[in-house]
DRENTORKOL-3810 file (N, C-alpha, C; in nm, 4 decimals):
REM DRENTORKOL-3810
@n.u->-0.9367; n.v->-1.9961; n.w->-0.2288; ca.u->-0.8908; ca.v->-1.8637; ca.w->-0.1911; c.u->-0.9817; c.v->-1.7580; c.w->-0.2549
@n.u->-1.0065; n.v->-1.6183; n.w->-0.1388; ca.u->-1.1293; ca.v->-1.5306; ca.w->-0.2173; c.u->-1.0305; c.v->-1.4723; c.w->-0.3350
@n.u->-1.0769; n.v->-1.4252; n.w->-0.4389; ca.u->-1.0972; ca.v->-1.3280; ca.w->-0.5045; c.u->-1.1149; c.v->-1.1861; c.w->-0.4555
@n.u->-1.0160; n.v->-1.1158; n.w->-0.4413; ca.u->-1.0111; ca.v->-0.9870; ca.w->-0.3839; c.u->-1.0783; c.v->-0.8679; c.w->-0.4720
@n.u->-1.0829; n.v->-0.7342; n.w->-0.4326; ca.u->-1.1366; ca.v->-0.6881; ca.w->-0.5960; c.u->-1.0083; c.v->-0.6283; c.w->-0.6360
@n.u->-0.9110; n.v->-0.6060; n.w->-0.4937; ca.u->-0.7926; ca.v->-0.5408; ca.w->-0.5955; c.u->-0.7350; c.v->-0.6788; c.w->-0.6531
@n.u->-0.7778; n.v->-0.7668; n.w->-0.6397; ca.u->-0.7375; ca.v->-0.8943; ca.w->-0.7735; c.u->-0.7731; c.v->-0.8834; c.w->-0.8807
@n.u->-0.9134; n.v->-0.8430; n.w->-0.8736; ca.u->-1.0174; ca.v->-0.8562; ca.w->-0.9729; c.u->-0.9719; c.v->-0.7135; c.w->-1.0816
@n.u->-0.9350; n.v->-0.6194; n.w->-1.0134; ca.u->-0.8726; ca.v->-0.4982; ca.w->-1.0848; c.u->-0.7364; c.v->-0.5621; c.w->-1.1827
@n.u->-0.6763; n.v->-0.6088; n.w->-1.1424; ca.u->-0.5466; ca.v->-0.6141; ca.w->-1.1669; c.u->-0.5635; c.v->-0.7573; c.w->-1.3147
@n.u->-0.6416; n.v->-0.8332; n.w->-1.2838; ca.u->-0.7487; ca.v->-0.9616; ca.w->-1.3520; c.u->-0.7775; c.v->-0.8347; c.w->-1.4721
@n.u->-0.8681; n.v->-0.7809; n.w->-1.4575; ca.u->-0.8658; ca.v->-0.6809; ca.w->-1.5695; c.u->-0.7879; c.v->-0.6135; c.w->-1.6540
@n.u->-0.6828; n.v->-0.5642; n.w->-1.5714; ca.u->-0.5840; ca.v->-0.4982; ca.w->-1.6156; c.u->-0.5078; c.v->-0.5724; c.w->-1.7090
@n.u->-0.4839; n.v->-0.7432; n.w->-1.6860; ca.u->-0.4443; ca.v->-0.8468; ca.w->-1.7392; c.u->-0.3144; c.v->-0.8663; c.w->-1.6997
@n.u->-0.2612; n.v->-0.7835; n.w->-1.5659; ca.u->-0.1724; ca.v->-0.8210; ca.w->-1.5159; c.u->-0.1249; c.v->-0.9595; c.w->-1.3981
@n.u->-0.0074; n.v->-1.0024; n.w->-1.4670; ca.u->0.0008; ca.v->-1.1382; ca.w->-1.3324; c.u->-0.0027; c.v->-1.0930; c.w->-1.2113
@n.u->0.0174; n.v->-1.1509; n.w->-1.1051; ca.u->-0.0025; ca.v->-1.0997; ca.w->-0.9515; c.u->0.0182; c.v->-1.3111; c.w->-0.9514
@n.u->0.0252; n.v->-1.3029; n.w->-0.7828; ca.u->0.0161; ca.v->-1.4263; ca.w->-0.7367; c.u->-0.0616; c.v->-1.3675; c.w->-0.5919
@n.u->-0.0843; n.v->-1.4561; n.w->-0.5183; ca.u->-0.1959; ca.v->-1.4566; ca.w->-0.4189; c.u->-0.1042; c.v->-1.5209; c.w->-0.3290
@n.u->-0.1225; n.v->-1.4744; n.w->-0.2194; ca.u->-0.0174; ca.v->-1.5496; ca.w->-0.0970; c.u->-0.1380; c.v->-1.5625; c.w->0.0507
@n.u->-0.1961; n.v->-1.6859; n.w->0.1266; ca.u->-0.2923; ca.v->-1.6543; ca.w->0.2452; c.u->-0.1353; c.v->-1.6760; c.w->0.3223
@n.u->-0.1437; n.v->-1.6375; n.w->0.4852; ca.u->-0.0908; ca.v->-1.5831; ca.w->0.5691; c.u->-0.1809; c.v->-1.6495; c.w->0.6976
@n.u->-0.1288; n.v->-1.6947; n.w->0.8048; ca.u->-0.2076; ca.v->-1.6547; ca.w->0.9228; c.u->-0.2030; c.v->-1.5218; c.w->0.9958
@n.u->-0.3031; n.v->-1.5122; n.w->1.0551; ca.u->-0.3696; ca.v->-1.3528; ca.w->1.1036; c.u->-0.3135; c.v->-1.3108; c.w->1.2223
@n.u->-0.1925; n.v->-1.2737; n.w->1.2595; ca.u->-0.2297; ca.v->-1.2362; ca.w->1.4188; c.u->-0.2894; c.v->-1.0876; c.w->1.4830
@n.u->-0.4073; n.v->-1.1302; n.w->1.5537; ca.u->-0.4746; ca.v->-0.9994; ca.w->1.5658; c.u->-0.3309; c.v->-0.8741; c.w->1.6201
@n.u->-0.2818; n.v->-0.9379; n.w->1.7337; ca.u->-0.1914; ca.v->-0.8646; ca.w->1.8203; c.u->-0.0704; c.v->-0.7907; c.w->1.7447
@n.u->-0.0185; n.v->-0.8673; n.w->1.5837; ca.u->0.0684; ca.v->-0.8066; ca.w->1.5363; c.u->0.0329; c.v->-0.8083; c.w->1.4110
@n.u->-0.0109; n.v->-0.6794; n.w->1.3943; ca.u->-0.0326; ca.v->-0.6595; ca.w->1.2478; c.u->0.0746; c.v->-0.6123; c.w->1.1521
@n.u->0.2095; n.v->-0.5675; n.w->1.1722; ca.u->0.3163; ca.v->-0.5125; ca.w->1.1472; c.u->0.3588; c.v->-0.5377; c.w->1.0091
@n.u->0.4142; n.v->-0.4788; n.w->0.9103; ca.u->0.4652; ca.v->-0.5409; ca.w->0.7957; c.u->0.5641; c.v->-0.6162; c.w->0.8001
@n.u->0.6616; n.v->-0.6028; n.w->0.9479; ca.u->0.7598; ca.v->-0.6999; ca.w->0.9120; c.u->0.7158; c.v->-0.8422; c.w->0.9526
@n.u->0.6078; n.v->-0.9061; n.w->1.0282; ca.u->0.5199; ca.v->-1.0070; ca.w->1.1007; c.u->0.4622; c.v->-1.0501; c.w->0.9693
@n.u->0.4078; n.v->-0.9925; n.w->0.8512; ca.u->0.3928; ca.v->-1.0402; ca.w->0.6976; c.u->0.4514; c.v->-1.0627; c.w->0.6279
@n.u->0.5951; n.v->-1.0440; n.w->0.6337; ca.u->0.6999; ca.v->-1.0126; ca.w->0.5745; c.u->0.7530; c.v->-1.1684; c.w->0.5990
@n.u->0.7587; n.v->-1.2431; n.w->0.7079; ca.u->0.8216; ca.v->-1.3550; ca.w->0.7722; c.u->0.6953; c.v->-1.4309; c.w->0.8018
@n.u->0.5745; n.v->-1.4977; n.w->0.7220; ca.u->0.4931; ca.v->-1.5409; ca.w->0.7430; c.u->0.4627; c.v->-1.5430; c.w->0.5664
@n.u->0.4692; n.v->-1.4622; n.w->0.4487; ca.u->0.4767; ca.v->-1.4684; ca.w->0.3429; c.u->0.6448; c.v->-1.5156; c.w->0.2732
@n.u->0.6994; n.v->-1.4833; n.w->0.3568; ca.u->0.8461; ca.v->-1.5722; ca.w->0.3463; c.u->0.9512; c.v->-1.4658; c.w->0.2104
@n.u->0.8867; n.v->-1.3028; n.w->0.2721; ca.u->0.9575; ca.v->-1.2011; ca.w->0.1459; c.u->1.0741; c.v->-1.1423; c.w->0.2714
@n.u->1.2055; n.v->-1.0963; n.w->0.2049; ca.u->1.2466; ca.v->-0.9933; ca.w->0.2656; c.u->1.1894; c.v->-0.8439; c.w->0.2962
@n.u->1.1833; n.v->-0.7945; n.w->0.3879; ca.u->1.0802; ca.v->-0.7034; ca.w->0.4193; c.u->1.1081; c.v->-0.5763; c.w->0.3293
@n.u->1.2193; n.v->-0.5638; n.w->0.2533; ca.u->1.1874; ca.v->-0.4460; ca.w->0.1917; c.u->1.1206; c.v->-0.4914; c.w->0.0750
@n.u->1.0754; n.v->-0.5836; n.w->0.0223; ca.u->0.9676; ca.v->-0.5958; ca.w->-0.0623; c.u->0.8304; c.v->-0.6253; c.w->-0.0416
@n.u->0.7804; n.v->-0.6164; n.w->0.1140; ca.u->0.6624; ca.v->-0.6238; ca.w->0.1456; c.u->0.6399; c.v->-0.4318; c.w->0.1815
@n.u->0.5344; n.v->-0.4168; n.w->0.1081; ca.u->0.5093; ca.v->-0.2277; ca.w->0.0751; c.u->0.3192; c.v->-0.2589; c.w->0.2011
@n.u->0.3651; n.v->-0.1441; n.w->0.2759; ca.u->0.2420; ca.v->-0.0895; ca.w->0.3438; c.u->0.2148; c.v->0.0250; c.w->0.2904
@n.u->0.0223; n.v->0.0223; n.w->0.2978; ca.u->-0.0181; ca.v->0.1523; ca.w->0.2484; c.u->-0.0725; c.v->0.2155; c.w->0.3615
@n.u->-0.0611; n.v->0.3243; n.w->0.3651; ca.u->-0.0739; ca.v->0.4475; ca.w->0.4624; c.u->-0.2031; c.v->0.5681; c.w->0.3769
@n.u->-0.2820; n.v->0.5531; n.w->0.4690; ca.u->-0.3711; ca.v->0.6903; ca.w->0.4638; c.u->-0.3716; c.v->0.8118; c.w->0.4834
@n.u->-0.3452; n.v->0.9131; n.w->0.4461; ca.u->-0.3058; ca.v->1.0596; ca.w->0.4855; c.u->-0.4068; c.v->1.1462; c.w->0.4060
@n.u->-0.4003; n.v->1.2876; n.w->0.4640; ca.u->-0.4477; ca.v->1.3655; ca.w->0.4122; c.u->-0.3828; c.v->1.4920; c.w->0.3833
@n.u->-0.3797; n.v->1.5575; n.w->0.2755; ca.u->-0.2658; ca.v->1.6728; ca.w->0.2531; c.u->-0.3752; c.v->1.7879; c.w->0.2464
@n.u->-0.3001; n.v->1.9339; n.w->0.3180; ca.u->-0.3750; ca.v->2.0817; ca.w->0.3370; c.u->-0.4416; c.v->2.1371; c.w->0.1689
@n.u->-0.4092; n.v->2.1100; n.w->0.0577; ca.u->-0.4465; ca.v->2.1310; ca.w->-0.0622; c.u->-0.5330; c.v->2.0440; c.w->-0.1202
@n.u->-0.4601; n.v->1.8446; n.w->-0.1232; ca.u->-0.5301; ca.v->1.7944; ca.w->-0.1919; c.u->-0.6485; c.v->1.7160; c.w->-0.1552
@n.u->-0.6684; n.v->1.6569; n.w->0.0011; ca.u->-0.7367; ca.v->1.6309; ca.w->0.0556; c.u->-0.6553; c.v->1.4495; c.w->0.0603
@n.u->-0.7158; n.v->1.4197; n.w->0.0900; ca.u->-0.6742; ca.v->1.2512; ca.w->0.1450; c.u->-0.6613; c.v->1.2050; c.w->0.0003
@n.u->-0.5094; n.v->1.0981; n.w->0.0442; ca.u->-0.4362; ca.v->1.0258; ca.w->-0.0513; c.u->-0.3681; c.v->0.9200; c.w->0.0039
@n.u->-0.2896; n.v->0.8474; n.w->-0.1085; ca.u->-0.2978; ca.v->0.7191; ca.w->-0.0629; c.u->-0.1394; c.v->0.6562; c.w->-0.0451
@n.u->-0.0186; n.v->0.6200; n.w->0.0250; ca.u->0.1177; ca.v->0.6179; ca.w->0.0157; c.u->0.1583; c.v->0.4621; c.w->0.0379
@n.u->0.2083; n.v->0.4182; n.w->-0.0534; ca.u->0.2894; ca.v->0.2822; ca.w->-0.0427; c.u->0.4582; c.v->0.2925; c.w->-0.0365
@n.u->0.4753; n.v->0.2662; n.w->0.0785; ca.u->0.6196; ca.v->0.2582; ca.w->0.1280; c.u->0.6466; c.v->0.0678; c.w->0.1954
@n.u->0.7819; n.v->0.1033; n.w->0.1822; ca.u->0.8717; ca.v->-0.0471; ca.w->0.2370; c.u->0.7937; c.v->-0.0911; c.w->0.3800
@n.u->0.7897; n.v->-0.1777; n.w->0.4040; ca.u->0.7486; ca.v->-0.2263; ca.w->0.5539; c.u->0.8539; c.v->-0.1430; c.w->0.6409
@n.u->0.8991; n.v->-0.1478; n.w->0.6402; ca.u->1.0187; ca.v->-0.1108; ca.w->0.7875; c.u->1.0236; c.v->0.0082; c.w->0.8020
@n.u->0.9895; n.v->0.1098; n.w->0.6998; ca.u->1.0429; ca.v->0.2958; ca.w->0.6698; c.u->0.9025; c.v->0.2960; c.w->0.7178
@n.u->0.9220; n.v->0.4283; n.w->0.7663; ca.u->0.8518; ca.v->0.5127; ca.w->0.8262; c.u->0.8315; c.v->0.6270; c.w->0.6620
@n.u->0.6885; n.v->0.6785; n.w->0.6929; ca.u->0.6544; ca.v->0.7669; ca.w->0.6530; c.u->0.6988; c.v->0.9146; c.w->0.6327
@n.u->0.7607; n.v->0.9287; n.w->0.5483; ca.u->0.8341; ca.v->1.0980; ca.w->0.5207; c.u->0.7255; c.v->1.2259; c.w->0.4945
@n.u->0.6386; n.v->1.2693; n.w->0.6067; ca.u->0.5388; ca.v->1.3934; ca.w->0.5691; c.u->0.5896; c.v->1.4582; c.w->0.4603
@n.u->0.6987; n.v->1.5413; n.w->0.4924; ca.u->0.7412; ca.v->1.6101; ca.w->0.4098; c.u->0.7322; c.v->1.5995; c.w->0.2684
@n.u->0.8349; n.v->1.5006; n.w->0.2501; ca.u->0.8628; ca.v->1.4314; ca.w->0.1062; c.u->0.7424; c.v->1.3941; c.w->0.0600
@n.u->0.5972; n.v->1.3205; n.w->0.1047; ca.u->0.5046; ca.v->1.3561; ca.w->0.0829; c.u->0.4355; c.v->1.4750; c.w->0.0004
@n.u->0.4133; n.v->1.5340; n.w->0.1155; ca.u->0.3779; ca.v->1.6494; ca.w->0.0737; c.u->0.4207; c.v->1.7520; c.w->-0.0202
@n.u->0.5594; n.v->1.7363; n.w->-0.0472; ca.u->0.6396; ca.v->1.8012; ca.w->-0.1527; c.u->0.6027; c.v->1.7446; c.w->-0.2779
@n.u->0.5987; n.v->1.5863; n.w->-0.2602; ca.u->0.5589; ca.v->1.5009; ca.w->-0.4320; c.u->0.3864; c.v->1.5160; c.w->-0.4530
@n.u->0.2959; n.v->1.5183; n.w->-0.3945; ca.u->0.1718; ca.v->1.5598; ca.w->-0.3890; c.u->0.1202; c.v->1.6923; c.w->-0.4231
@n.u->0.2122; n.v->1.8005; n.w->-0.4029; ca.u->0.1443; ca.v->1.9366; ca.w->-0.4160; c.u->0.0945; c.v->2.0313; c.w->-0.2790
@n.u->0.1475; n.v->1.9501; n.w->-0.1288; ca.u->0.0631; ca.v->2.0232; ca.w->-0.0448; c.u->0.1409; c.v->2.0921; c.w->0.0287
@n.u->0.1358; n.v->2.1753; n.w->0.1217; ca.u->0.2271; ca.v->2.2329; ca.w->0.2132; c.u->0.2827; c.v->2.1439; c.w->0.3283
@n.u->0.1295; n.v->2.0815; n.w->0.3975; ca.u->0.1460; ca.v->1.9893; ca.w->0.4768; c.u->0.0760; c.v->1.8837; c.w->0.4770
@n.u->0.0971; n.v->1.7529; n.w->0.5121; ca.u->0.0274; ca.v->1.6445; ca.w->0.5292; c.u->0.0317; c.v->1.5636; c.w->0.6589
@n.u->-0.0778; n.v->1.4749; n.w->0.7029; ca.u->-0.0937; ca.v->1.4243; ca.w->0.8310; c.u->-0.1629; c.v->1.2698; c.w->0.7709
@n.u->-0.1014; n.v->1.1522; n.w->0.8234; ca.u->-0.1678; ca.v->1.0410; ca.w->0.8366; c.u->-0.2913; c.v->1.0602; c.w->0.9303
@n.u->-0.4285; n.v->1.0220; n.w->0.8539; ca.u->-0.5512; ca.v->1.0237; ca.w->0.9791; c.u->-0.5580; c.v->0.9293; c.w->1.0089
@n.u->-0.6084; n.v->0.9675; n.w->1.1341; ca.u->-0.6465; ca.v->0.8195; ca.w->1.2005; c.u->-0.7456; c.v->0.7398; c.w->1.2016
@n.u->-0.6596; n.v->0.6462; n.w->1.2818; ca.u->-0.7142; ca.v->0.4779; ca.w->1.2398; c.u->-0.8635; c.v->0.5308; c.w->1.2587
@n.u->-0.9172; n.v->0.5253; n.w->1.3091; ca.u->-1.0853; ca.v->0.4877; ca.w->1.3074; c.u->-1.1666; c.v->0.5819; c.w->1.1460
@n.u->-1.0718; n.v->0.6409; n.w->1.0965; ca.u->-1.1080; ca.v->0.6884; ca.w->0.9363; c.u->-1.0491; c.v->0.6277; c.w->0.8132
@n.u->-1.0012; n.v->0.5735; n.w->0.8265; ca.u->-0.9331; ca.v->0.4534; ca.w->0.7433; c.u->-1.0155; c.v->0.3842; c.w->0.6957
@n.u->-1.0889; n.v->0.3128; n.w->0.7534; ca.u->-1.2282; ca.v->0.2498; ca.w->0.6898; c.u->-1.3260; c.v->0.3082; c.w->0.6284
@n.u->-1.3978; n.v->0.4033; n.w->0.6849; ca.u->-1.4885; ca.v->0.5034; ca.w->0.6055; c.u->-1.4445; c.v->0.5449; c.w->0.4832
@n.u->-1.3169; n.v->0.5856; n.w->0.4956; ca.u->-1.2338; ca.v->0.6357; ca.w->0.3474; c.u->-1.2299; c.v->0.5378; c.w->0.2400
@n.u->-1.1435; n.v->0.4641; n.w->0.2680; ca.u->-1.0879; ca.v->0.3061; ca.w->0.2169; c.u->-1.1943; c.v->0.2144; c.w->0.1785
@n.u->-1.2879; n.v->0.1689; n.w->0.2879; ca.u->-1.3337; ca.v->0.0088; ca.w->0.3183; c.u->-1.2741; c.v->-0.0764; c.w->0.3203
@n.u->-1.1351; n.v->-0.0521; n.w->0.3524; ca.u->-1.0522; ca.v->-0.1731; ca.w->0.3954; c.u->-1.0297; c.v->-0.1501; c.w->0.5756
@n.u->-1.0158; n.v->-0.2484; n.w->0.6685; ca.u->-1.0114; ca.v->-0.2591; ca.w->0.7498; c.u->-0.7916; c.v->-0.2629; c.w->0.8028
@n.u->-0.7626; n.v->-0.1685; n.w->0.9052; ca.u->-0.6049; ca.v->-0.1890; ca.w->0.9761; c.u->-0.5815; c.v->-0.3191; c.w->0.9317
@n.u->-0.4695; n.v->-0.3265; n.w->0.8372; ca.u->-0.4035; ca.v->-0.4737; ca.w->0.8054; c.u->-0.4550; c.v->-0.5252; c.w->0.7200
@n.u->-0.5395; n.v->-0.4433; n.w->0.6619; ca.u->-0.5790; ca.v->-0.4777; ca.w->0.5089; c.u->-0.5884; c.v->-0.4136; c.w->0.4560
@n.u->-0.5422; n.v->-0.3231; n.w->0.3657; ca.u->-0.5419; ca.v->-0.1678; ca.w->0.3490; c.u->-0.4791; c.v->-0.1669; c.w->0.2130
@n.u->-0.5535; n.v->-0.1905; n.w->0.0960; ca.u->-0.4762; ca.v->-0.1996; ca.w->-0.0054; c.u->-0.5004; c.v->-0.1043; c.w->-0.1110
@n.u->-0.3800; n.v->-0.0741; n.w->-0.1612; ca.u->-0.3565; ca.v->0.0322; ca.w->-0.2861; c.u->-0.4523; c.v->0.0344; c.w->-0.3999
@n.u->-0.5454; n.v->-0.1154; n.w->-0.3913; ca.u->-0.6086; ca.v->-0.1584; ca.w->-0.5355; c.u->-0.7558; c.v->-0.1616; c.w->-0.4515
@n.u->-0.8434; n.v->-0.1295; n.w->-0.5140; ca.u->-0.9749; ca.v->-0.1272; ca.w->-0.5073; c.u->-1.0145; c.v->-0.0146; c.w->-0.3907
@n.u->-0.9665; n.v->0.0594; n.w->-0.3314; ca.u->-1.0670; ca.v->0.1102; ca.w->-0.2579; c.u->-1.1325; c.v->0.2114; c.w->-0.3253
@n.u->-1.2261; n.v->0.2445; n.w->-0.2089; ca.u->-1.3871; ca.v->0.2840; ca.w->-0.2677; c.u->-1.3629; c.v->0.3825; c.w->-0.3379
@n.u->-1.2985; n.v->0.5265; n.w->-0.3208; ca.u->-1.2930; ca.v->0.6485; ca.w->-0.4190; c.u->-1.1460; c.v->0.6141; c.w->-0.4609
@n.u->-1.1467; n.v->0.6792; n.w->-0.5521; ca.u->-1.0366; ca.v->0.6909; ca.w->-0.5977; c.u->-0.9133; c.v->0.8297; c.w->-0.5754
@n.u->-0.8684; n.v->0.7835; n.w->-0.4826; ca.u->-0.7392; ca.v->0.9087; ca.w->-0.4121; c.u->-0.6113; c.v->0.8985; c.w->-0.5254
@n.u->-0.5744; n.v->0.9972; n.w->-0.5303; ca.u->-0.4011; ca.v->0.9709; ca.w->-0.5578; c.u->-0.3250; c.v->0.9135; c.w->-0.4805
@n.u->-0.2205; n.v->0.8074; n.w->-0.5675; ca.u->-0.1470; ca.v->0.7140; ca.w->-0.4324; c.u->0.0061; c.v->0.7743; c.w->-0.5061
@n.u->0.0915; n.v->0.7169; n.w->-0.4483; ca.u->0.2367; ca.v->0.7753; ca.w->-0.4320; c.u->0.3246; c.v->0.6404; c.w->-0.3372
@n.u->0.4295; n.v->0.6175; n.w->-0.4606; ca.u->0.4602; ca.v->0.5210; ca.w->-0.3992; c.u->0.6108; c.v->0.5265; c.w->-0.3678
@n.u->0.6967; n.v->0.5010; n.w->-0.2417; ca.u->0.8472; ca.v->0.5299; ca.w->-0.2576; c.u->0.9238; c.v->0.4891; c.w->-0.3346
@n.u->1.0366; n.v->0.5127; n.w->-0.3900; ca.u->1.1334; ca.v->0.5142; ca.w->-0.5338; c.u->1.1778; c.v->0.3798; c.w->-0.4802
@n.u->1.1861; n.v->0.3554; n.w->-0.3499; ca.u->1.2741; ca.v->0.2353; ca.w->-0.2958; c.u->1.2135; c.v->0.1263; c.w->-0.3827
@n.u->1.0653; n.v->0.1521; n.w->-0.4515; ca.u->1.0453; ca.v->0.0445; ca.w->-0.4885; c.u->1.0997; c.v->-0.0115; c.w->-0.6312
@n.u->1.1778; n.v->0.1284; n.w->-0.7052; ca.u->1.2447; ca.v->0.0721; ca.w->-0.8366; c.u->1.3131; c.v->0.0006; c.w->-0.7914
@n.u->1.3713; n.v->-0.0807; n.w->-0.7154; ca.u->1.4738; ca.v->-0.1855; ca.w->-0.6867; c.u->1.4784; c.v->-0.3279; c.w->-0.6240
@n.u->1.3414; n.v->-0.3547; n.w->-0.6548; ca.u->1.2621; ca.v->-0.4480; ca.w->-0.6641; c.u->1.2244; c.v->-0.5485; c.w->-0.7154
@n.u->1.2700; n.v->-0.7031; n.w->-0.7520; ca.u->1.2126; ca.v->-0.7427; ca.w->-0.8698; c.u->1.0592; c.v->-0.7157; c.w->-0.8397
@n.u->1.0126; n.v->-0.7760; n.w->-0.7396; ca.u->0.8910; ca.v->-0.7976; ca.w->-0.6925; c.u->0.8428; c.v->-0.7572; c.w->-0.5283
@n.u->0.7301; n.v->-0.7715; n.w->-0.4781; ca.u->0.6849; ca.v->-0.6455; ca.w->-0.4328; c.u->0.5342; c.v->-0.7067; c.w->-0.3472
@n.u->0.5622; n.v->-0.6861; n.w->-0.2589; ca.u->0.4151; ca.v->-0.7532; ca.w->-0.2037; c.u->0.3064; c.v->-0.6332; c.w->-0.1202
@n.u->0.1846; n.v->-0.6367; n.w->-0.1037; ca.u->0.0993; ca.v->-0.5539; ca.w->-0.0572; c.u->-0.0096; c.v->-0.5979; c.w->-0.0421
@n.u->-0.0602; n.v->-0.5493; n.w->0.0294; ca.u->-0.2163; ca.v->-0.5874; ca.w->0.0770; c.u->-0.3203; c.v->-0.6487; c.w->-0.0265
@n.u->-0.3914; n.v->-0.7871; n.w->0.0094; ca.u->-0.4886; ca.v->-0.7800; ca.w->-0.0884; c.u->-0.6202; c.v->-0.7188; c.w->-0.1146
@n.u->-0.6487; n.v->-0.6715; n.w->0.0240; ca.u->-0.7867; ca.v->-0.5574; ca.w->0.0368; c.u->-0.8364; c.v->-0.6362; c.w->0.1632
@n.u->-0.7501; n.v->-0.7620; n.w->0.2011; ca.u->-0.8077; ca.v->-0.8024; ca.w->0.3780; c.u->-0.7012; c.v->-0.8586; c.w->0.4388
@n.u->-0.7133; n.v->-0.8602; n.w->0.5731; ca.u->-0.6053; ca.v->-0.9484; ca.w->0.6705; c.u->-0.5793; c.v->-1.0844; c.w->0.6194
@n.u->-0.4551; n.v->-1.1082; n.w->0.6047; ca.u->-0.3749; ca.v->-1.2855; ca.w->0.5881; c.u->-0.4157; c.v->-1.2969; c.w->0.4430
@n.u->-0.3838; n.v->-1.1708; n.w->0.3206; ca.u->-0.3690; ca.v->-1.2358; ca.w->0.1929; c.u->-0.3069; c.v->-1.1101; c.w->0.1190
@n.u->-0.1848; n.v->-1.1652; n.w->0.0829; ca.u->-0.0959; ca.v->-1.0436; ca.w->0.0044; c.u->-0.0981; c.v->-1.0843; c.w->-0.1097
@n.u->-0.0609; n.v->-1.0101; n.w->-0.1990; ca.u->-0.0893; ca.v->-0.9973; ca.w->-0.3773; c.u->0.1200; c.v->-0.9838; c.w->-0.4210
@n.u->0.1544; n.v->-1.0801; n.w->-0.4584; ca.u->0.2525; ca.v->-1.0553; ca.w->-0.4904; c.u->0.2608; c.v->-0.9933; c.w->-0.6629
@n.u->0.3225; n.v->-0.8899; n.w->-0.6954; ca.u->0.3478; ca.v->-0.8501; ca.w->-0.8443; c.u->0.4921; c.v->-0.7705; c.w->-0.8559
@n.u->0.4713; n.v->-0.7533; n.w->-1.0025; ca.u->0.6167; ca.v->-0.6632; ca.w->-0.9907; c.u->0.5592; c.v->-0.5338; c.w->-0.9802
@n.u->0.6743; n.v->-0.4654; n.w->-0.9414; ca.u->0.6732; ca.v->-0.2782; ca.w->-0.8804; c.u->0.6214; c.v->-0.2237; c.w->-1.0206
@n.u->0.6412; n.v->-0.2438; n.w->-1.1351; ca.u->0.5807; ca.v->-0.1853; ca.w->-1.2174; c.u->0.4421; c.v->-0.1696; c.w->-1.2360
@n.u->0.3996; n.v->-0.3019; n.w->-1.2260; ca.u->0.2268; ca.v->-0.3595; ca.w->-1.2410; c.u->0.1997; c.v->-0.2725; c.w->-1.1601
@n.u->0.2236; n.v->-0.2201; n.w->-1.0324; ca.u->0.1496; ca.v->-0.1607; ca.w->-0.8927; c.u->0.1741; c.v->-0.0196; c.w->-0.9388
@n.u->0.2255; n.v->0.0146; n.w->-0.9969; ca.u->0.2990; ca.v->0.1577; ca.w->-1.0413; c.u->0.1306; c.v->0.1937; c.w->-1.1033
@n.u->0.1224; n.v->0.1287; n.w->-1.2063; ca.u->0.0720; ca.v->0.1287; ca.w->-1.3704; c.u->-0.1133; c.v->0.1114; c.w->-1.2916
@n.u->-0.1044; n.v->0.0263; n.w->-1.2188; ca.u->-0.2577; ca.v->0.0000; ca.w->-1.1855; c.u->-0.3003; c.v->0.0897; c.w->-1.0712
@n.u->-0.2202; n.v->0.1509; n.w->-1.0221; ca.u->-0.2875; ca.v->0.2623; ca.w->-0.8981; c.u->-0.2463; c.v->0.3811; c.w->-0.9596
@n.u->-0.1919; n.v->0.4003; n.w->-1.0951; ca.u->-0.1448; ca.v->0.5651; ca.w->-1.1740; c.u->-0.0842; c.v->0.6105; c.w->-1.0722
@n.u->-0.0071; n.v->0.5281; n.w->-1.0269; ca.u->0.1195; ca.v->0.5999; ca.w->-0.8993; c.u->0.2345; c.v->0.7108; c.w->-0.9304
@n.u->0.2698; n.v->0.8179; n.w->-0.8335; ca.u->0.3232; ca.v->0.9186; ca.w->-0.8518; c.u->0.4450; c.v->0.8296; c.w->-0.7579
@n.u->0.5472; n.v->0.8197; n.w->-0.8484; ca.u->0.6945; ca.v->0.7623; ca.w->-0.7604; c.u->0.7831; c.v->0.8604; c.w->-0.7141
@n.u->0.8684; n.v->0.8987; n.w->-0.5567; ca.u->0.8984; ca.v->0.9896; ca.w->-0.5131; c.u->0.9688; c.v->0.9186; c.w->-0.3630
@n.u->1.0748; n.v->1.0056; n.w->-0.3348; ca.u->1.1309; ca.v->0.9893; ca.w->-0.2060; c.u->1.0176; c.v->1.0551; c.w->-0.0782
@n.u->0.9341; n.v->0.8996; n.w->0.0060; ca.u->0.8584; ca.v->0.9044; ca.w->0.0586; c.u->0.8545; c.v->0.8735; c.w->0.2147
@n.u->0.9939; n.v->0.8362; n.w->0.1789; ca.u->1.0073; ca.v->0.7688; ca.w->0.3354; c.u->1.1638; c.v->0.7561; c.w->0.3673
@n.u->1.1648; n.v->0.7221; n.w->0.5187; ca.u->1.2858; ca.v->0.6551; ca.w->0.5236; c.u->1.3387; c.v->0.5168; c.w->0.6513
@n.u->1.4247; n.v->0.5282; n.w->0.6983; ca.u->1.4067; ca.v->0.3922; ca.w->0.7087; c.u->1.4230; c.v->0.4247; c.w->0.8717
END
């Protein structure tokens, strides 16, 4: 199994994590399709979302698989007036992670990430490993602590 670098971050950090491969389906990339293929209940599989806020410029949001994205609440825990998820074809340029691999740990600059409160209730917590068909299982704290996450009502369901 590769070595991811948000592994390799977290390897540093000296935090545990476990490594989970997955098969890929191009057609459904969905968190709840990872969710039942990594064998988690889906509110502990967390998608990250790309956005950009009118003040701070592009940042980084980890919410539950199933919730939808809260602009607002966003934008209120960030500092901005307004915020907009950009789109897919800038996700990569930003990131260097590719749709469905999109992870909180290693990408290229370093954005502010923000992660929903849903996740204090968590033992554990799954998310992208930085590619398609390999999630990083840890606890909500470790992910807190290694992306200097701002925790906040971000979403809903």
């Amino acid at each position: 199994m590769r070595k991811t670098n948000a592994a390799r971050i977290l390897d540093q950090m000296k935090l545990s994590y476990e490594l989970k491969e997955y098969p890929v389906d191009e057609s459904d990339l969905s968190a709840v399709s990872v969710a039942q293929k990594v064998g988690l209940p889906i509110e502990q599989v967390y998608k990250t979302l790309v956005a950009r806020g009118d003040k701070t410029g592009v940042l980084v949001a980890c919410i539950q698989g199933d919730h939808e994205l809260h602009l607002k609440g966003l934008a209120t825990l960030s500092g901005n007036k307004k915020v907009e998820v950009v789109p897919l074809k800038e996700v990569q340029p930003l990131t260097g992670y590719i749709r469905g691999g999109v992870s909180p740990l290693g990408i290229k600059k370093s954005y502010p990430t923000y992660i929903d409160s849903a996740i204090n209730h968590q033992e554990k917590i799954s998310i992208s490993a930085g590619l398609r068909g390999l999630q990083i299982f840890l606890h909500p704290s470790d992910l807190i602590s290694a992306t200097n996450a701002q925790v906040g009502d971000i979403s809903s369901p």
